[in-house]
N, C-alpha and C positions, 0 to 999 in steps of 0.2 A: 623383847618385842617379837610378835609374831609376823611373818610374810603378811598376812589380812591386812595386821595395825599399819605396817608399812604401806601396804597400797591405801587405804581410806586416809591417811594422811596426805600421801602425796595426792589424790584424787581431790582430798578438800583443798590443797596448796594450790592446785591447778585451778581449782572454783573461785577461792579467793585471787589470784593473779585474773581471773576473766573480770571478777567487777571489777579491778583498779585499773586494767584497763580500759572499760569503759566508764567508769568513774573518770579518767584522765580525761577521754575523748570527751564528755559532756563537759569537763570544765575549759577544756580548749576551746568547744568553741563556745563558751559564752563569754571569752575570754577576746575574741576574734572577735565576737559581735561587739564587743563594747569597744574595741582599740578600733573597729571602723566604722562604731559613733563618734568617736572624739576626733578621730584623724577628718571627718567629714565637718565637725565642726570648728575643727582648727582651720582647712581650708578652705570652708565656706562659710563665713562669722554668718551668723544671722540679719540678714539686713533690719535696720531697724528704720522703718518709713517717718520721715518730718511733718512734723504736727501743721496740717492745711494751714495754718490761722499765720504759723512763724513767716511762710511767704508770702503772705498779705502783708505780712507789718513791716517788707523791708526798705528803706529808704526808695521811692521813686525816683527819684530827681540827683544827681550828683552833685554833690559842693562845686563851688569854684571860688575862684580868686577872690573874689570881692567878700563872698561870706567868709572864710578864711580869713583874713584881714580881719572885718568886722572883731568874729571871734577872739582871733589874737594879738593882733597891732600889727605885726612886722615878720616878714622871714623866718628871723631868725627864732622868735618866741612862738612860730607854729610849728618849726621843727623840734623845738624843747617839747614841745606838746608830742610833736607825734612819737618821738623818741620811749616818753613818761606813757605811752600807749603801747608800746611796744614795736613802732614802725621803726624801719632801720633803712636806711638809703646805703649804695654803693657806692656812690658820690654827693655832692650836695645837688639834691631836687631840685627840679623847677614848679611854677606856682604848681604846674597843671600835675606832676607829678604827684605832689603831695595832695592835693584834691583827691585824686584819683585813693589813693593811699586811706587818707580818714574816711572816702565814703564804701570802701571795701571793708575796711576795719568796724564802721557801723556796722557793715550789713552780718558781717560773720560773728560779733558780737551780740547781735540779736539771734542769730541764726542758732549759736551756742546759747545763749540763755534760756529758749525757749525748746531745746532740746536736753538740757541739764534739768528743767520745770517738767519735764515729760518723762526724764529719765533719770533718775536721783539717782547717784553713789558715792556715800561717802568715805571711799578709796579718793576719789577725787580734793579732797580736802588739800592746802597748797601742794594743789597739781598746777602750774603755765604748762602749755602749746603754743609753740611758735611756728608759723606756718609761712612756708615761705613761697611768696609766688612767681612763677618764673624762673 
């Protein structure tokens, strides 16, 4: 091989190393644009806004004692109740406790259902949330 061949080689070697490094620099940063879409959507979820109608439809009025009663005869079979709901006490309740208890558990109940009605996924399939207050 002659001196010539050797330099137009090394001249095309040096032309090729210029696109790949601009080849590299174009895929960094589209590489960079996307890790700081996703990183922007990991820590800022999308708010998804509540369907007007879910906070109309949520119980007005609180339970108390007497409906409680009504509903379950005695104490003890409205904590059976609220237990089979998923409410949990750290001690045993009082009336007013457990009231309190069913007419939050209404409202969050509806609040979920009509936001599962608005937002379907069926990843969600036996999915519980247990949410604990206080």
């Amino acid at each position: 091989m002659g001196k010539q061949r050797i330099t137009q080689l090394l001249e095309q070697l040096q032309e090729n190393q210029q696109q790949d490094l601009a080849h590299a620099a174009a895929i960094f940063t589209v590489a960079q644009v996307a890790v700081n879409q996703l990183e922007t959507q990991v820590l800022e979820p999308p708010a998804l806004p509540l369907p007007p109608s879910s906070l109309a439809a949520l119980p007005a009025a609180a339970l108390d004692q007497a409906e409680l009663k009504r509903r379950y005869g005695s104490h003890v079979a409205c904590r059976k109740a609220a237990k089979m709901l998923g409410i949990r006490f750290s001690k045993t309740p009082s009336w007013q406790k457990l009231a309190a208890a069913f007419t939050y558990q209404a409202a969050a109940e509806q609040l979920i259902q009509a936001y599962l009605q608005e937002h379907p996924s069926p990843d969600l399939q036996h999915v519980a949330i247990e949410i604990k207050l206080g």
